[in-house]
TORKENU-981321 format. One record per residue (C-alpha): residue number from 1; residue in three letters; x, y, z. Coordinates in steps of 0.02 Angstrom, whole numbers, padded with zeros to 5 digits, m for minus. Example, Ala and Ser with C-alpha at 12.3 -4.5 7.8 and 13.67 -1.06 7.14 Angstrom:
REM residues 2
1/ALA/00615/m00225/00390;
2/SER/00684/m00053/00357;
This chain:
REM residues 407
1/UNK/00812/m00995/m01228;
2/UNK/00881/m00886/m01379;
3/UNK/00906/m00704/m01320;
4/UNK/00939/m00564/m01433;
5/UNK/00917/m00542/m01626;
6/UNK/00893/m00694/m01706;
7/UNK/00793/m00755/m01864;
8/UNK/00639/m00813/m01773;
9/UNK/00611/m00640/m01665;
10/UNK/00608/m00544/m01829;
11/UNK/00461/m00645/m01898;
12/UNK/00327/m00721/m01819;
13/UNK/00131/m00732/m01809;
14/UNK/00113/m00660/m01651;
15/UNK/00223/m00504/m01540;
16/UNK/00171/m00492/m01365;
17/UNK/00241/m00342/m01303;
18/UNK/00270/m00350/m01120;
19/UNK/00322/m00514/m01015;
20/UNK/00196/m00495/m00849;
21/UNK/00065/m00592/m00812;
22/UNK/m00054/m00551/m00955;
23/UNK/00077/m00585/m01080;
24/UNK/00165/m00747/m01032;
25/UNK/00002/m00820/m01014;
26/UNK/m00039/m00774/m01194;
27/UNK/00110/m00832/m01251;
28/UNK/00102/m00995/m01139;
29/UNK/m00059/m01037/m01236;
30/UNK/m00024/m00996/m01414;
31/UNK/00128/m01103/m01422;
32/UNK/00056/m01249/m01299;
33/UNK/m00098/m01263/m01415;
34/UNK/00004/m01241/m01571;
35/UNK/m00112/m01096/m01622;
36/UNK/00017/m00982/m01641;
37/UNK/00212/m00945/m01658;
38/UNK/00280/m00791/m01533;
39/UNK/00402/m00665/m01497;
40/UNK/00381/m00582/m01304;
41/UNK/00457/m00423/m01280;
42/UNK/00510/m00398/m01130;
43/UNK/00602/m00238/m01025;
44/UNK/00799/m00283/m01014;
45/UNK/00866/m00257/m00853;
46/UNK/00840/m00093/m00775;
47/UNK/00698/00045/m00714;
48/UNK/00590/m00025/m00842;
49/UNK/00564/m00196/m00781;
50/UNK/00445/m00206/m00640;
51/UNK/00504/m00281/m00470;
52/UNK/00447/m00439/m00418;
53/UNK/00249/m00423/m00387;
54/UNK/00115/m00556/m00304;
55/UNK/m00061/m00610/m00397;
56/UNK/m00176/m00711/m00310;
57/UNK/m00348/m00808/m00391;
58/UNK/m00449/m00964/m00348;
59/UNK/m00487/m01113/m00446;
60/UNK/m00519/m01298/m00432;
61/UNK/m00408/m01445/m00470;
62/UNK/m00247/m01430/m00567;
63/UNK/m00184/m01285/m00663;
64/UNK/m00062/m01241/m00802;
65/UNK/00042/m01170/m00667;
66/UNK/00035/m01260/m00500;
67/UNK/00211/m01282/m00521;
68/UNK/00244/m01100/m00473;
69/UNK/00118/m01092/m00349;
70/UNK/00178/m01021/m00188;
71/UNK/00039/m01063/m00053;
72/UNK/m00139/m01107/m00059;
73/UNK/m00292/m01102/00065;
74/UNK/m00426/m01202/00083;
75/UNK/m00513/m01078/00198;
76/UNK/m00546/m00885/00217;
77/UNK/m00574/m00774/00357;
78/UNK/m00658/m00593/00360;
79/UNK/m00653/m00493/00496;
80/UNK/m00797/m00365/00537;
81/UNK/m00760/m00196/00589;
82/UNK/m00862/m00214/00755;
83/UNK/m00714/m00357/00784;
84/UNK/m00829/m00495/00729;
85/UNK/m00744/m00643/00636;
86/UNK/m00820/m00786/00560;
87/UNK/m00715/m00917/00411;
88/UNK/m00805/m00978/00242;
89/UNK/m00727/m01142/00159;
90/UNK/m00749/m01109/m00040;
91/UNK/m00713/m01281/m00075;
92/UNK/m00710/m01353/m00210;
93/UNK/m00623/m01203/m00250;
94/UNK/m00446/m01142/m00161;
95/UNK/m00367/m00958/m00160;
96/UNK/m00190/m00980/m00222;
97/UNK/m00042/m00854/m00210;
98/UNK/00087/m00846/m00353;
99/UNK/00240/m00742/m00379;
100/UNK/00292/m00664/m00518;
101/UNK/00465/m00731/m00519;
102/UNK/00437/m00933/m00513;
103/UNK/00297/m00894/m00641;
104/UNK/00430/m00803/m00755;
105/UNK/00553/m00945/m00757;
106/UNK/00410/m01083/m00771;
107/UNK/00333/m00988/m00909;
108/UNK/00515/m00932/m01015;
109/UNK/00575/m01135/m00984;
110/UNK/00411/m01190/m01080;
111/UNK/00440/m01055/m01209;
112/UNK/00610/m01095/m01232;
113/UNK/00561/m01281/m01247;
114/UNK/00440/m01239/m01381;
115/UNK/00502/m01237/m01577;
116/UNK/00351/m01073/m01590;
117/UNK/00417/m00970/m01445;
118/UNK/00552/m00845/m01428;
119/UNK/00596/m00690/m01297;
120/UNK/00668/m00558/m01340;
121/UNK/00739/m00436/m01185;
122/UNK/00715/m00251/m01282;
123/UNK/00610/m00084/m01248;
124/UNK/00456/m00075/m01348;
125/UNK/00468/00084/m01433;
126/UNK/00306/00112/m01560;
127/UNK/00163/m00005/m01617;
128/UNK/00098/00015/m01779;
129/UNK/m00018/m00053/m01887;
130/UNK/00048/m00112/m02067;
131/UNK/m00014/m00206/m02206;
132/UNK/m00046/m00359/m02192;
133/UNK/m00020/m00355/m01998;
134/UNK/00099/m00254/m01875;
135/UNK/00257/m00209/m01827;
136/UNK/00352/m00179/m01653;
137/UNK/00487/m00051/m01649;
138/UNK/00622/m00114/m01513;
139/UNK/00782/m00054/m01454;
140/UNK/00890/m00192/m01385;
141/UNK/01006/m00170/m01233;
142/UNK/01165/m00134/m01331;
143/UNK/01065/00018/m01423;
144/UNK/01023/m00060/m01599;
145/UNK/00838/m00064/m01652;
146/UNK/00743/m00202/m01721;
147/UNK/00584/m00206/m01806;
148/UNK/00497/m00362/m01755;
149/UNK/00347/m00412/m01904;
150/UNK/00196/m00513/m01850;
151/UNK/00000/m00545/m01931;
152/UNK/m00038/m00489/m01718;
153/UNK/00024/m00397/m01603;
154/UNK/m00055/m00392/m01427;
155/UNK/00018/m00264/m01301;
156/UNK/00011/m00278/m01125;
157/UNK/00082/m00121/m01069;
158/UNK/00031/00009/m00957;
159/UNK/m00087/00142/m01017;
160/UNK/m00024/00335/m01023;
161/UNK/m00218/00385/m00973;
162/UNK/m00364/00284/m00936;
163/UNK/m00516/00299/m01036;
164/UNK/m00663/00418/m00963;
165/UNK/m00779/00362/m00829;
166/UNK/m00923/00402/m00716;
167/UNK/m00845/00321/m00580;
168/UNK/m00642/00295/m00542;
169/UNK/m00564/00202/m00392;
170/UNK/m00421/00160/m00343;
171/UNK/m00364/m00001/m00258;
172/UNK/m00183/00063/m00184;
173/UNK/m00078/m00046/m00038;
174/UNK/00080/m00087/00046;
175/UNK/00121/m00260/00095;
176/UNK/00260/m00345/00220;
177/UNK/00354/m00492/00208;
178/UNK/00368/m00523/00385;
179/UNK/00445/m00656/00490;
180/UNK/00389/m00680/00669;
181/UNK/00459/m00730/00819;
182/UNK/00335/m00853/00868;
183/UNK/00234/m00950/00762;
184/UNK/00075/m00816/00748;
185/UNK/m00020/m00871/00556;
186/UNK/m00123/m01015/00536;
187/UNK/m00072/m01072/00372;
188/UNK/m00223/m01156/00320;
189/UNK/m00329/m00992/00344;
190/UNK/m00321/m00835/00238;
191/UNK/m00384/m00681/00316;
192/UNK/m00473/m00608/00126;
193/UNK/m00533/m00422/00239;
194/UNK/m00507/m00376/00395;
195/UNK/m00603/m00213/00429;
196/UNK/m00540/m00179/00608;
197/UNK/m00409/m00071/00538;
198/UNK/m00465/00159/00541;
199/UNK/m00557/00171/00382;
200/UNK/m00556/00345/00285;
201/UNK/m00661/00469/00295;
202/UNK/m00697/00423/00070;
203/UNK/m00703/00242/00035;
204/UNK/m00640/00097/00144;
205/UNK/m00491/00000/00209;
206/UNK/m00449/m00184/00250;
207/UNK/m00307/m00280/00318;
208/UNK/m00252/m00445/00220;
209/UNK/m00142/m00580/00263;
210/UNK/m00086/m00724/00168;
211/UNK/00021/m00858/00291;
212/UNK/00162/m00951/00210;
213/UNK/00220/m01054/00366;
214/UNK/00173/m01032/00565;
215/UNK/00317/m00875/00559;
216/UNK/00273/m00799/00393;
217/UNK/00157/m00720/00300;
218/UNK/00120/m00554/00157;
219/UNK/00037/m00433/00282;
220/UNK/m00061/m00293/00180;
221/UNK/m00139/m00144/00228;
222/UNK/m00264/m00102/00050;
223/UNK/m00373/00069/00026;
224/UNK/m00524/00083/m00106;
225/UNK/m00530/00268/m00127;
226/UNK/m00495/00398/m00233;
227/UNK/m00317/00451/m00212;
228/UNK/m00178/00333/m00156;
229/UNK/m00056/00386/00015;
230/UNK/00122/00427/00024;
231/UNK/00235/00273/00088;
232/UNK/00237/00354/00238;
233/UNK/00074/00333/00276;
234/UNK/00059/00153/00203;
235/UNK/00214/00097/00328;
236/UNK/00108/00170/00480;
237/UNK/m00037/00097/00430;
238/UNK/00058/m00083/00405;
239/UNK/00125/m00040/00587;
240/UNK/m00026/m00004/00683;
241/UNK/m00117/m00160/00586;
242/UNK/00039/m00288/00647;
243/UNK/00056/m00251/00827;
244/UNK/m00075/m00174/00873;
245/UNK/m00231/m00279/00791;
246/UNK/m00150/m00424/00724;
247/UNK/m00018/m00425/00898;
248/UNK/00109/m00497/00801;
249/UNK/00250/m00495/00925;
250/UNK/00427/m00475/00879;
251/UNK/00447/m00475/00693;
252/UNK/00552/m00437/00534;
253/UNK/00514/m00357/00361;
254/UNK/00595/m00455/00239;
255/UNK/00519/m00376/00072;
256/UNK/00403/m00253/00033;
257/UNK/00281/m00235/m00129;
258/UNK/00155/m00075/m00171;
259/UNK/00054/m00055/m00313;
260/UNK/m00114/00051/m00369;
261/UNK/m00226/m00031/m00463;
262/UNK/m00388/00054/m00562;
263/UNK/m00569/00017/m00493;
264/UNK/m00667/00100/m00651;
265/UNK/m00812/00069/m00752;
266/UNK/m00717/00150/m00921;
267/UNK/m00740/00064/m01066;
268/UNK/m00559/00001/m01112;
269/UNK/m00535/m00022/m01306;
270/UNK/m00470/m00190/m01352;
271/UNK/m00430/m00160/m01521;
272/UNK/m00287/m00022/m01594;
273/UNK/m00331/m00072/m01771;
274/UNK/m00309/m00213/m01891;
275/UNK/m00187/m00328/m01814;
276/UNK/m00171/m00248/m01635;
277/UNK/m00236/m00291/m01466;
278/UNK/m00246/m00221/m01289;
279/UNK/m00221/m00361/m01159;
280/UNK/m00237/m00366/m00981;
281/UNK/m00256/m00213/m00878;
282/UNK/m00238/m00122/m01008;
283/UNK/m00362/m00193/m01116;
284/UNK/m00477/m00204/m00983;
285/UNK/m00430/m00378/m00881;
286/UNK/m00456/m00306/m00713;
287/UNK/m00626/m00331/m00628;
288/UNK/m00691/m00169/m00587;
289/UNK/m00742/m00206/m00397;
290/UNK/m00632/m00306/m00353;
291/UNK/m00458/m00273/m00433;
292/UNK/m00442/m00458/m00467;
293/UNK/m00361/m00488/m00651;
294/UNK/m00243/m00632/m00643;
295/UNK/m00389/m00761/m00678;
296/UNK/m00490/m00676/m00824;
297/UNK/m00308/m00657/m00896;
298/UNK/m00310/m00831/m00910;
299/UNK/m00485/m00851/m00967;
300/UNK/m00438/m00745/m01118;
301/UNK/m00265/m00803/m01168;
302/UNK/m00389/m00955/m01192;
303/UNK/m00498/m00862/m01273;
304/UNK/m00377/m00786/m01411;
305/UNK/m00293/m00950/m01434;
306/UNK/m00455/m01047/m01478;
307/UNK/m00502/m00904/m01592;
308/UNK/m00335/m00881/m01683;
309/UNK/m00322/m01072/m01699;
310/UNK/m00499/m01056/m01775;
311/UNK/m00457/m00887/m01904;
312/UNK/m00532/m00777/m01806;
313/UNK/m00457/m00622/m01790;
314/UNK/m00544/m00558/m01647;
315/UNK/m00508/m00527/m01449;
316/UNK/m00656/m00580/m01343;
317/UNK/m00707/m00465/m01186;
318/UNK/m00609/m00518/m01001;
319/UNK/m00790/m00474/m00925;
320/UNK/m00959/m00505/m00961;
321/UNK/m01082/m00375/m00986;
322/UNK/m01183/m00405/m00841;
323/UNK/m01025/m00430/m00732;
324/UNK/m00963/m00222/m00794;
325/UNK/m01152/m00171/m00761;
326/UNK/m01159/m00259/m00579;
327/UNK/m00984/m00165/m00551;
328/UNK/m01016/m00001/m00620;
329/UNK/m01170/m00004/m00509;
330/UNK/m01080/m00041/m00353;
331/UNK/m00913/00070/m00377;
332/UNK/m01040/00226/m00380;
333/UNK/m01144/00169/m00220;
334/UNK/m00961/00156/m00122;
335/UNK/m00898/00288/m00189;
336/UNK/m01053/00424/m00150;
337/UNK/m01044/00335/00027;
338/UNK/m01238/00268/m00005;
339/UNK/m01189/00113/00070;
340/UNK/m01042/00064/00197;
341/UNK/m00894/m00019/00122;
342/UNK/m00859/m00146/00263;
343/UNK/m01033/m00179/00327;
344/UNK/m01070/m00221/00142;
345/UNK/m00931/m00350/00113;
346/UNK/m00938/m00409/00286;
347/UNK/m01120/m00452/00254;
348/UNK/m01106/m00515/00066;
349/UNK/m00959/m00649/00137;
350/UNK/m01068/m00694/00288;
351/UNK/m01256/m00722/00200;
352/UNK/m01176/m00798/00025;
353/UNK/m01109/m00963/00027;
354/UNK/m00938/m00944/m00016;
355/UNK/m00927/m01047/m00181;
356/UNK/m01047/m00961/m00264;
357/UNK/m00991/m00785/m00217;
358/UNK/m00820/m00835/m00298;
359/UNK/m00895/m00877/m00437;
360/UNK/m00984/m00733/m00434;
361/UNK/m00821/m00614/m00426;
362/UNK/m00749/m00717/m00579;
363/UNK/m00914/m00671/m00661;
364/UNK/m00972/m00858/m00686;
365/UNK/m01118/m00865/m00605;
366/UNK/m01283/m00896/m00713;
367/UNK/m01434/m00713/m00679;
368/UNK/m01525/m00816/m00556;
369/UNK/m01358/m00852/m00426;
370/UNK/m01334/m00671/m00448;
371/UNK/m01525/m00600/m00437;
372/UNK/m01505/m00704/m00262;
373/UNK/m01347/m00615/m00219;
374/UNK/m01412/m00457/m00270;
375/UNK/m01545/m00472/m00158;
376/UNK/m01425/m00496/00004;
377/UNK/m01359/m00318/m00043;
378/UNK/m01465/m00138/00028;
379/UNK/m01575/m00140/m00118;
380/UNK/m01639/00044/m00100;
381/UNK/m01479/00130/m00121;
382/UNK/m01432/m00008/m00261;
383/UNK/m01573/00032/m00373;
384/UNK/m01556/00222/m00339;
385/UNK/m01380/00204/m00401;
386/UNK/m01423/00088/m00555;
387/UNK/m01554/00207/m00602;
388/UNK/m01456/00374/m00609;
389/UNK/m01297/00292/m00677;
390/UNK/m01357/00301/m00877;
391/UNK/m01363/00503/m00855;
392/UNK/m01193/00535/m00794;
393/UNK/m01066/00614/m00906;
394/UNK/m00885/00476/m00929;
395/UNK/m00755/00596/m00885;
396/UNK/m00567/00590/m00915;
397/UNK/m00474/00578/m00752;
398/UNK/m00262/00585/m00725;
399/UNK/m00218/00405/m00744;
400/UNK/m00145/00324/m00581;
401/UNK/00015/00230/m00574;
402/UNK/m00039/00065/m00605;
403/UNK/00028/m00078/m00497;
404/UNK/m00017/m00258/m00472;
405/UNK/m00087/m00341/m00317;
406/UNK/m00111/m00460/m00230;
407/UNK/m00258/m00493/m00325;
């Protein structure tokens, strides 16, 4: 793979600025389907590159990027808070775990394979619309800048502030990497919530564990409330959750990941003008009640692809309408406490079959499915909550550190 200045990173039709998920799998599709010849910008070396971070979806059959897969399940377990347990098989469908590091070097081998793709390892500095298109103002690692010229540009960075909203979560958690002494993890089974751990006085909490083998597994302790906790508090939290519910025994911590992640119903803009685009979180990728973002990434890399290949200038929405309203409705029933966080779940996983309520978090499930789901939800408090939501004032909130799950 070229690295550096070259002739094809100072022109082509597309700049994706940032190399995480959202943006390799843009770039992965505009060169595979020809639509499309790219330049990534990615963060050299150093505080601005993330560290190595864990996204998790479900689908059915092969995918574009089985190959970096780290584990699947076939199977999923919640956990009650009363201690209750019961396991849902999705299938057709499995949950899969990938890594961002395998799906880095699968992604940058297919790019450098293909005659339309190029990386370039420099900081972003400015976006700008131009005419006729857009330019990216880089500096590289050795200090000299480079203005990279495109017809789009679609950035994937962080935002400094999220939009306003009526309602803002926040999805914040510390995982392990732990090894056990014993074999302790069933590794066909994922456990999706366990709600045995304290919950908060705002909000709720759940434990999560993905096994890798019999003696591993990512152990997570994950809050949805307003404010995230200090480390501290995350590594007692992880603590209590490991020996004391989960009884793991003797074990190690072999790495360590912690991220916040937005629950919001603000309106992210997609477009900057012209010739740029917002992608992923930042454009709006993440699903609201969930946190969920790696598969509607994919879903609209596809998207963008099939409409640039077509002349069409445009970038369709991650989420459906209907999928934002559902959301919006139920961030403000958890978050005024009108309904219980794990009860809710608990019950949704239990009286659902498991298929369709997948579906139903991807936000492909046809107004019937979902008038039946809605209906296995408290009604009362629902409607109260959809019925006051169109008179409350979207207001601007300090925007969290953004992080990315295991979601």
């Amino acid at each position: 793979m070229s690295r550096g200045p070259a002739p094809s990173a100072r022109t082509s039709e597309v700049v994706v600025v940032g190399g995480g998920a959202a943006g390799l799998s843009l770039a992965h599709r505009l060169t595979e389907t020809g639509a499309a010849t790219v330049t990534v910008v990615e963060p050299p070396d150093g505080p601005l590159r993330p560290p190595e971070r864990t996204w998790c979806y479900w689908d059915h059959g092969t995918g574009d990027f089985d190959e970096a897969v780290t584990a699947s399940w076939s199977r999923l377990r919640i956990h009650g808070a009363d201690g209750g347990e019961f396991t849902v098989d999705p299938a057709p469908l499995l949950y899969r775990m990938l890594r961002s590091a395998p799906f880095e070097r699968l992604v940058h081998s297919r790019l450098a394979r293909s005659p339309g793709g190029h990386v370039l390892r420099a900081t972003a500095e400015a976006v700008r619309n131009v005419s006729g298109g857009a330019e990216v103002l880089c500096t590289e690692p050795d200090g000299r800048t480079l203005t990279l010229r495109a017809r789009h540009v679609f950035d994937s960075r962080p935002l400094p502030a999220l939009p306003p909203a009526r309602t803002q979560l926040l999805q914040h958690f510390r995982g392990w990497f732990v090894r056990t002494a014993a074999g302790r993890f069933d590794p066909a089974v994922a456990d999706l919530m366990d709600f045995r751990v304290p919950q908060p006085r705002h909000g709720l909490a759940f434990g999560y564990v993905l096994p890798l083998a019999p003696d591993r597994a990512l152990v997570e302790y994950t809050e949805f409330s307003r404010t995230a906790l200090t480390t501290a508090a995350y590594e007692s939290a992880l603590g209590h959750y490991s020996r004391d519910i989960l009884d793991l025994g003797a074990f190690t911590v072999e790495a360590a990941e912690q991220g916040v992640i937005p629950m919001t119903d603000a309106r992210f803009p997609r477009r900057l003008g012209a010739a740029v685009f917002r992608i992923g979180t930042a454009g709006g990728a993440t699903r609201p009640a969930t946190g969920y973002t790696f598969a509607a990434v994919q879903r609209q890399s596809k998207a963008i692809a099939a409409a640039l290949r077509d002349g069409r200038g445009t970038v369709p929405p991650p989420h459906g309408r209907r999928a934002l309203a559902m959301d919006a409705v139920l961030l403000r029933a958890l978050d005024t406490g009108r309904i219980d966080g794990p009860a809710f779940f608990t019950d949704l996983f239990r009286r659902t079959p498991a298929e369709r309520l997948l579906r139903f978090l991807d936000g492909a499930t046809s107004p019937w499915e979902e008038w039946g789901i809605g209906l296995r939800t408290p009604v009362g408090p629902m409607l109260r909550t959809a019925v006051e939501l169109p008179f409350l004032p979207r207001r601007s909130r300090t925007a969290p550190r953004i992080g990315e799950s295991t979601r």
